[in-house]
N, C-alpha and C positions, 0 to 999 in steps of 0.2 A: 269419513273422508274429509269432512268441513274441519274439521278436528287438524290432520295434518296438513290442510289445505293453509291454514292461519299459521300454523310452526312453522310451514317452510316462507310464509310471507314475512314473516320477523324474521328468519335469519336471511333470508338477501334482503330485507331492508337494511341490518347491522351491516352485509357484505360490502354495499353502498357506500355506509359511511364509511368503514375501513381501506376501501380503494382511493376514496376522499382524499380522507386522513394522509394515507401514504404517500399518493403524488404529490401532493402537499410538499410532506417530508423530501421527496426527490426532489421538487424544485428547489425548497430552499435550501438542499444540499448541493446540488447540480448550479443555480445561479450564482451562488457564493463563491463553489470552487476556485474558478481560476481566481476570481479577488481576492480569496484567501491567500489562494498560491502568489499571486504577485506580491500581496503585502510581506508574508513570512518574506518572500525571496528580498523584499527591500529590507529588513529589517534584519535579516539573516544570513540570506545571501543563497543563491542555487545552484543545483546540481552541479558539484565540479568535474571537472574531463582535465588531464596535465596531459600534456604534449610532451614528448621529447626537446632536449636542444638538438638544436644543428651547427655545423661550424663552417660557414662558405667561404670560398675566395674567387675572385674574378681573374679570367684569364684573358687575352685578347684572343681573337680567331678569323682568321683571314677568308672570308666568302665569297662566293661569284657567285652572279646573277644576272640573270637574259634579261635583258630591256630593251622593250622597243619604240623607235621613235617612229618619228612620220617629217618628212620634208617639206618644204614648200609647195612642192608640185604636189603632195599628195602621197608618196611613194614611201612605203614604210621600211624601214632597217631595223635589225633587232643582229644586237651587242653585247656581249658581253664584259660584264664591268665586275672588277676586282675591290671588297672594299673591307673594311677592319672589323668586326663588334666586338662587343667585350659581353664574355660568357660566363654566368656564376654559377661553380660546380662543386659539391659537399663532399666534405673530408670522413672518412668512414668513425665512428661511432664503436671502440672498441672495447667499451667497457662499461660497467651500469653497476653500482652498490647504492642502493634506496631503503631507507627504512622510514616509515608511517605509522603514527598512532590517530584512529579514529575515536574521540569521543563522543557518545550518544545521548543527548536530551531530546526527549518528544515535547514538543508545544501545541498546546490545543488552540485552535481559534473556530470562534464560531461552533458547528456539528464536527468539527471536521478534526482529526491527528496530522502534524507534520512531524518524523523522525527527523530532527534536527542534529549537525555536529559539529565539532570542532575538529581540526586537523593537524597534525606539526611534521612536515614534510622535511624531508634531511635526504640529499642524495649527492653522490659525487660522480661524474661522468670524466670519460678520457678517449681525447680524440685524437686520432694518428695523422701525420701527414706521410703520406704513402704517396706521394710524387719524388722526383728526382730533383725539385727546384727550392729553393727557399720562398715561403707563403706569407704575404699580411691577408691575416682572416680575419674573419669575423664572426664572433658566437650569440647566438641569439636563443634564449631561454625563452616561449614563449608562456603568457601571461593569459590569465581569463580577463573576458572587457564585459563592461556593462555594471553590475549590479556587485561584483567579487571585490572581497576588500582582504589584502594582504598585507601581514601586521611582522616588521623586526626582519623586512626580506633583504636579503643581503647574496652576493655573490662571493667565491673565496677560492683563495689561490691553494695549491695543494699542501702548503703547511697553515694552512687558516688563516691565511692575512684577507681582506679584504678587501675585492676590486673595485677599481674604478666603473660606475656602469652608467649607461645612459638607459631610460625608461621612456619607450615610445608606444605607443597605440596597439604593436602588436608584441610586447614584451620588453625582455630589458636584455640590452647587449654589451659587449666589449669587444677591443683591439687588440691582436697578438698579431706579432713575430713569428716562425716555425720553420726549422732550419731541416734541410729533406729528414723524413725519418725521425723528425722529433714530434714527441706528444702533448699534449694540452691537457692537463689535470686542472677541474674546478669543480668546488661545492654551492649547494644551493642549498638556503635554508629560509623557510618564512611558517608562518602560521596562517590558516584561514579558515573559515566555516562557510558551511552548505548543509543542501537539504536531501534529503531521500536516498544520494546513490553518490560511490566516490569511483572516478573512471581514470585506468592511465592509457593512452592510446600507446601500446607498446613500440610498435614500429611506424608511426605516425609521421618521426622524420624523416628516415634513409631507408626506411623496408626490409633491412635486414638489422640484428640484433645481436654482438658476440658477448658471451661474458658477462650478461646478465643475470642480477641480483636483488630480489627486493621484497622486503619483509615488512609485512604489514600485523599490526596488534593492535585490539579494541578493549576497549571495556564492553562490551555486551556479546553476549555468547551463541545470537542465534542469526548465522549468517549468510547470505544467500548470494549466488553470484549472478549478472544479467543472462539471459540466451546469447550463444554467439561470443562470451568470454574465456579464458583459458582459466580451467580449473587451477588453484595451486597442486607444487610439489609436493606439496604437506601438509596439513594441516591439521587443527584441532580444539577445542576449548581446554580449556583452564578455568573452574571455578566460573566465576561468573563471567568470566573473560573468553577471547580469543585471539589466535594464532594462526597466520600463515606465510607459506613461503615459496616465492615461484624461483627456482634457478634455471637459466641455460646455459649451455656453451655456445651454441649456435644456432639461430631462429630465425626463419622466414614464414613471414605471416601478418593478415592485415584485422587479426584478432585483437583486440586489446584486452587488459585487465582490468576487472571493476569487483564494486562490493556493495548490495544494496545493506540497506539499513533495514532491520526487522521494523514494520508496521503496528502499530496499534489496532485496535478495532475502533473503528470510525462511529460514533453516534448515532449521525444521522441516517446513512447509509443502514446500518443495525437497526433502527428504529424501523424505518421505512421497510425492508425485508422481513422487521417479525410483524408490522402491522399489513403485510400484502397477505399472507400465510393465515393471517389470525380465525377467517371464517373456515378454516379446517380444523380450527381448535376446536370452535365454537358447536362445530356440526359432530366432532366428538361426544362434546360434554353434550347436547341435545339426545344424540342417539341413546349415549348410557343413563342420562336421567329416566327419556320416556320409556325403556325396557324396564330397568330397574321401580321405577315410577307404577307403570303398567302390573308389574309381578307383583308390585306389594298394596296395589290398592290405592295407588298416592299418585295417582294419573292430574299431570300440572296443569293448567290452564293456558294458552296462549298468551295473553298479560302478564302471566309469572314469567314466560319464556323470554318477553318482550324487557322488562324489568330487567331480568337476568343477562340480558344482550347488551341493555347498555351501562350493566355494572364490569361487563368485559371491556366494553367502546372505553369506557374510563380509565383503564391498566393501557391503554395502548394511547389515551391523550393523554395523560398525567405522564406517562413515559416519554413521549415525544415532546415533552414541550419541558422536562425537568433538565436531560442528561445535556444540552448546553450551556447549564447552569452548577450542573454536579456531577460526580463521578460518575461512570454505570452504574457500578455494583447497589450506591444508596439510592439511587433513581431507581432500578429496576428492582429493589425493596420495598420503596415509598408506593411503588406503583402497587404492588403485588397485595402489600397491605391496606389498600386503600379500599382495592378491588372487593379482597375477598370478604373486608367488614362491610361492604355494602350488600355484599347478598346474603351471608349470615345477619345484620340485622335487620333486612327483609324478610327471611323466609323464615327466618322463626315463630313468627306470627300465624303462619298456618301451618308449619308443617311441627313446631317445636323445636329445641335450641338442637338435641339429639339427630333427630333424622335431620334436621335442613345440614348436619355439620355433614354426617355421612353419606347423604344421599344428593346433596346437592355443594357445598364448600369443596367434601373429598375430589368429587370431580373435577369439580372447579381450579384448584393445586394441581391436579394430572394435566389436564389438559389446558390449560390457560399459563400459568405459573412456569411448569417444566417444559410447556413445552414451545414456550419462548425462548427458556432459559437454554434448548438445545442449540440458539443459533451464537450463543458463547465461545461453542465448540465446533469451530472451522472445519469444513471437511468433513462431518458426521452430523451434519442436521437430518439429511434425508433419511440417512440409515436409521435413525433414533427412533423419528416418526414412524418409520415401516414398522421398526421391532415393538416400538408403546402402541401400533395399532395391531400387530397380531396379539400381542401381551392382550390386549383389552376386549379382542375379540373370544380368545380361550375363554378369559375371566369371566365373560358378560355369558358365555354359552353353557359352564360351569351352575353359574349360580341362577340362571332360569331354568336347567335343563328339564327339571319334575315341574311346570308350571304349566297347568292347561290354559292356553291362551284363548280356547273360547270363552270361559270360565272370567278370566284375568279383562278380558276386555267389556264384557256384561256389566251392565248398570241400573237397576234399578232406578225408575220412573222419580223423577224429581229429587233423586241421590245426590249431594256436593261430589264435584269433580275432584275435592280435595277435602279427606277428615278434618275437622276443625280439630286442636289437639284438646285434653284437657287443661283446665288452669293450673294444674298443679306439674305440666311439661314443662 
C-alpha cells in the first residue's frame, strides 16, 4: 500500500506543476490578448462592417404646437402656434451590384494568430427619386473611423468619371440635382485591410433592399459565416479558393452579411489546453507501466516514477515556452524528442536499452506524444482519448490476462524492486 501510496504522491506532485505551468500559459495568453489585438488593429487595421449609402433631401414642414404662457397676474393661456422645420427624408435605394475580393495572411504576434486581410471593394448603387418634385440631395457613402485606412478611394459617375466629394468624420459625400423620377447612378471603389471578419450591414440604410447583388471571392477556401448572417445564394470553393453570391429582388431585413476569416490554432491557448490535460496522460502511462511492470517482474520504484514525471513536466515546458519563437509542428517535435531521450537515457540503466524502449519509451509516445498531438485535431480530442483509453484497456487485459497476480505481486525478502540488466543489455 506504501508502495502506491508514493506513485500517487508523484503524480499530483507533477499535477501541481502542470496546472502551474498552464495558468501560467493562460495568463500570458489572456494579458496579451487585447495588446495584441490593439497593436495588429494599429498596424493593420480592424474588423471591417460597410454600411450602405444613403441619398437624403430636406423638405420643409409646417407644424403646430400647444404652448403655454403664464400672464402677469398669474393666469396661464396655452396657444397654438404654427411654425416651419425643415425635415430630411431618404430617397429609396434601388439597386446594389458589389463585387469583393478578400485576401488572407495570418500574422502571429506574441502566442497568439491574427487572420489578417486585404480587401478591394467595387460596387455601384442607384438611387430613385420617386417624389413628384425636383430634389438637391445629398449622397453620403459612409466610411469606418478610427484605426481604418482606405487606400485609391474614389467615388464615380456612371460612366467612371470621377466625383467631386467632400470626406467628413462620418464618410465622404456629394451634391446632385434630381429631376422627379430621375435616378442617381454611382461607383465606389477603394482598398483596405482588417482583421478576423468582413461585415456588410445589408439594410443598415433604408431597411429595405430591391435588386440586390453582391459577389464576394477569397483566396482561401475555408469559410464561415457569423450567427445571425444571411447565408449566400451560392456558393462554393474553387481549388484553394472561394466563391460566393447573395442575389435579391426584394429584401426586408435587419440581417446583414459577413465572412469570418478561417483561424489558425493559437499557441498559446494549445499549449495551455494540452498542458491542463497532461496528468491524464501521465496517469495512463503509470497505470500501463505498473501492470505491465507488475506481470513481468520489472515492478518501478517510486523515484523512477518521479524521474519519469519530470521528463513529461519537460515536453509540456520546452513546448510552452518554444512555439512563440517557432512553428508548432518543430516545437511540438523538439518538445517530443527532447522528452523521450530523457527517459530512454535514464532507464536504460536499470531496465536495459530493450525493455526501457518497450515497456517504458513505447508508453511514453502513446500517451504523452499522441496524445498531445490529439488536440491538433479540433473537435475530436475527447473522442480520441476515449477510444486510445478503451484501445489500451483491451490491450493491457489481453496481455495480463494468464498472469497470477498473487504470484506477480510476491517478493522475495531483500529482492531489488527492479532486475539490475546484464552488462551485455
Amino acid at each position: 500500500m506504501k508502495y502506491f501510496v508514493a506513485v500517487a504522491f508523484v503524480w499530483l506532485g507533477c499535477s501541481l506543476a502542470w496546472v502551474v505551468l498552464a495558468s501560467t500559459l493562460l495568463y500570458r495568453s489572456g494579458e496579451m490578448s487585447s495588446e495584441l489585438t490593439n497593436e495588429v488593429d494599429r498596424l493593420w487595421g480592424p474588423p471591417l462592417e460597410q454600411l450602405p449609402p444613403s441619398v437624403i433631401y430636406h423638405e420643409p414642414k409646417k407644424v403646430t404646437e400647444k404652448v403655454v404662457t403664464t400672464d402677469a397676474q398669474g393666469k396661464s393661456f396655452e396657444q397654438q402656434i404654427e411654425r416651419e422645420v425643415d425635415q430630411t427624408l431618404p430617397l429609396p435605394l434601388v439597386g446594389s451590384d458589389l463585387r469583393v475580393k478578400l485576401n488572407l495572411e495570418h500574422r502571429q504576434k506574441g502566442l497568439l494568430w491574427f487572420p489578417t486581410y486585404g480587401i478591394e471593394f467595387d460596387a455601384s448603387y442607384e438611387f430613385k427619386n420617386d417624389t413628384a418634385s425636383p430634389r438637391t440631395v445629398t449622397a453620403l457613402f459612409p466610411l469606418e473611423t478610427g484605426k481604418s485606412v482606405y487606400d485609391g478611394f474614389r467615388m464615380t459617375e456612371g460612366a467612371g468619371v470621377a466625383r467631386s466629394i467632400a470626406v467628413t468624420a462620418d464618410g465622404a459625400r456629394f451634391t446632385a440635382a434630381l429631376a422627379p423620377g430621375e435616378r442617381l447612378a454611382f461607383g465606389v471603389h477603394y482598398k483596405a485591410r482588417g482583421r478576423s471578419a468582413w461585415n456588410y450591414a445589408l439594410s443598415g440604410g433604408t431597411g429595405r433592399v430591391d435588386r440586390f447583388h453582391m459577389l464576394v471571392a477569397t483566396d482561401f477556401a475555408e469559410v464561415d459565416f457569423p450567427a445571425g448572417s444571411l447565408s449566400p445564394s451560392k456558393h462554393g470553393p474553387s481549388g484553394n479558393a472561394w466563391q460566393g453570391e447573395w442575389s435579391f429582388d426584394s429584401l426586408v431585413a435587419n440581417a446583414g452579411i459577413g465572412v469570418e476569416l478561417p483561424q489558425k490554432l493559437n499557441p498559446g491557448p494549445l499549449a495551455s489546453r494540452i498542458t491542463f490535460f497532461a496528468p491524464v496522460g501521465l496517469l495512463f502511462f503509470m497505470f500501463v507501466a505498473s501492470v505491465l511492470g507488475a506481470a513481468k517482474k520489472l515492478s518501478l520504484h517510486p523515484m523512477h516514477y518521479f524521474f519519469i514525471g519530470c521528463a513529461f513536466f519537460a515536453f509540456h515546458l520546452l513546448f510552452a515556452y518554444t512555439v512563440d519563437h517557432i512553428a508548432l509542428a518543430p516545437a511540438f517535435f523538439l518538445a517530443s524528442t527532447v522528452s523521450l531521450a530523457l527517459v530512454i537515457s535514464y532507464s536504460h540503466w536499470f531496465l536495459g536499452l530493450k525493455r526501457a524502449l518497450l515497456f517504458l519509451a513505447f508508453p511514453q509516445f502513446l500517451y504523452l506524444v499522441l496524445f498531445s498531438a490529439t488536440f491538433f485535431w479540433q473537435g475530436f480530442t475527447g473522442l480520441a482519448i476515449a477510444v486510445g483509453a478503451i484501445v489500451t484497456l483491451f490491450a493491457i487485459m489481453q496481455v495480463v490476462g494468464r498472469v497470477r497476480w498473487d504470484e506477480a505481486f510476491q517478493r522475495r525478502p531483500g529482492a531489488p524492486s527492479v532486475p539490475v540488466p546484464a552488462a551485455s543489455a
